[in-house]
N, C-alpha and C positions, 0 to 999 in steps of 0.2 A: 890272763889278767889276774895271777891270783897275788892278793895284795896281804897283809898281817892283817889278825883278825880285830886291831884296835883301831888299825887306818879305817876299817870296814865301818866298825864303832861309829866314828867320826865324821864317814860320809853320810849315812843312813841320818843320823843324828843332825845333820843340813838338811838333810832331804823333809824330816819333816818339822822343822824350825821353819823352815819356808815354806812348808804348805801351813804352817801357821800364823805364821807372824806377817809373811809376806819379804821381811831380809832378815838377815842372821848375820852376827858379831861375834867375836871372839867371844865376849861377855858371856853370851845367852848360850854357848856353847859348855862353856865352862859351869853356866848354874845351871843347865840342864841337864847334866856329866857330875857334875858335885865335883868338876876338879879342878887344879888351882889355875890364872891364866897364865901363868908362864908355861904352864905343861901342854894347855892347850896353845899356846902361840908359836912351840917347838912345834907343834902337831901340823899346825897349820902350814907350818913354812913349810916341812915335807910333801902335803900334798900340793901346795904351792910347784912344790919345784918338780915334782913329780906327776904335774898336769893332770890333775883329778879337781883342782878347785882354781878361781879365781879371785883377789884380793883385791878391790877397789883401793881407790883414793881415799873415797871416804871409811874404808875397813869394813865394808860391807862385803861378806863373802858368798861366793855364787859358785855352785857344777858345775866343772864345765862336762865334757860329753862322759866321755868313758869315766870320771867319778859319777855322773847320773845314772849311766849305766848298772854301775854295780849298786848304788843307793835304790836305786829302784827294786834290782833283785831282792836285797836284804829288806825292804818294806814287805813287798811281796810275800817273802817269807815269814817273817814278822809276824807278818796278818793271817796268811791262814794258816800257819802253824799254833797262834793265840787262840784263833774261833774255833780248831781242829781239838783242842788242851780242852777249851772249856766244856765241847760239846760231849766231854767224857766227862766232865762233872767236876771238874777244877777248875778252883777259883781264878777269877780272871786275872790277880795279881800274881799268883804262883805260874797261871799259865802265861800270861807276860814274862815273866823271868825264865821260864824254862826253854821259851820258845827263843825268846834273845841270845842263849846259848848254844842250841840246837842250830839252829839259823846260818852257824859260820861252817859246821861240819857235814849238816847232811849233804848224802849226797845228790844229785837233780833227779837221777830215777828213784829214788825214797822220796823225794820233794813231791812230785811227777805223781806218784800214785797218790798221797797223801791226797796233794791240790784236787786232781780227779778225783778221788772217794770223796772229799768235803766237796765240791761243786754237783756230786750224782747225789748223796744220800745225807748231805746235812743243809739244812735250809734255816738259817741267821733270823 
């Protein structure tokens, strides 16, 4: 399932548009991305067509499974690679960016120890 690491961008980035908002649009995509909507609407039609997302009627856009799948991972990631950054005494913005990068390369046994040392020996 390995997909480019801007599709990944893009899934992750629905994933939590809707744990926040409750639906997500091209729009909220795009101001939340800072990028333009034509580039997110080419975007969309690929994962469209490549069965990671689904396009309502209304342009309301939804996961479908296997984009859930990997939007979940890269949350996952996300997150305790951020709380992993800061608990070394960087700033939670820098460790947001860093871990946003890191996120699409590590590998699951680097990830794997990471998650386990932050769940045995760091407490949020």
């Amino acid at each position: 399932m390995k997909i480019q690491q801007s599709a990944e961008n893009y899934l992750e980035t629905i994933f939590v548009l809707t744990k926040r908002n409750g639906i997500v649009r091209s729009v909220d995509i795009a101001n939340e991305l800072g990028f333009s909507k034509p580039s997110v609407s080419i975007a969309m039609k690929s994962l469209r067509e490549n069965g990671y997302i689904e396009v309502m009627g209304d342009g309301h856009i939804a996961l479908l499974e296997k984009g859930k799948i990997i939007a979940e991972k890269l949350y996952e990631r996300h997150t305790v690679l951020t709380n992993a950054i800061v608990a070394l005494g960087v700033s939670e913005e820098i460790a947001a960016e860093d871990a946003c990068k890191i996120e699409h390369i590590i590998s699951e046994e680097t990830f794997d120890a990471i998650k386990k040392h932050y769940n045995t020996n760091i407490k949020a």
